[in-house]
C-alpha positions in Angstrom: -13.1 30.2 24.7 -10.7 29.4 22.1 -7.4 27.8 22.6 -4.1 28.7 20.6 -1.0 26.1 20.6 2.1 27.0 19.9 4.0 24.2 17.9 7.9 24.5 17.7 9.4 22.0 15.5 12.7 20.1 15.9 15.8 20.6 13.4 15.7 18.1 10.7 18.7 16.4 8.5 19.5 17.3 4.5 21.4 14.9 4.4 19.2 13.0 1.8 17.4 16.0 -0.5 15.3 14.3 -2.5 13.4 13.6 0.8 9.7 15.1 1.2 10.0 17.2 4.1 7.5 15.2 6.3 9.8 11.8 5.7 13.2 13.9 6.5 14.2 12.1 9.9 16.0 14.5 13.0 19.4 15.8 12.8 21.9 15.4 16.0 20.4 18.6 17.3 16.5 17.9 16.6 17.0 14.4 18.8 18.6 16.1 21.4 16.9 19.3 21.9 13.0 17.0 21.0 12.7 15.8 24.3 13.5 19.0 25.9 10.2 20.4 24.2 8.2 17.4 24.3 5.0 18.7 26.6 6.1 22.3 27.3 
């Protein structure tokens, strides 16, 4: 049987653009609302 995930990522800053998108840390929302997603 196979298994499907669903990943939902949290909302990250632009504050700095010349950022890669994988070293762009989390926004006041993405920190709050992370946890609330963490192992759903």
């Amino acid at each position: 049987m196979k298994t499907l995930y669903f990943i939902r990522h949290a909302k990250s800053s632009w504050a700095d653009p010349s950022l890669a998108d994988q070293d762009r840390p989390l926004n006041k929302r993405g920190l709050r609302d992370a946890p609330a997603n963490y192992g759903r």
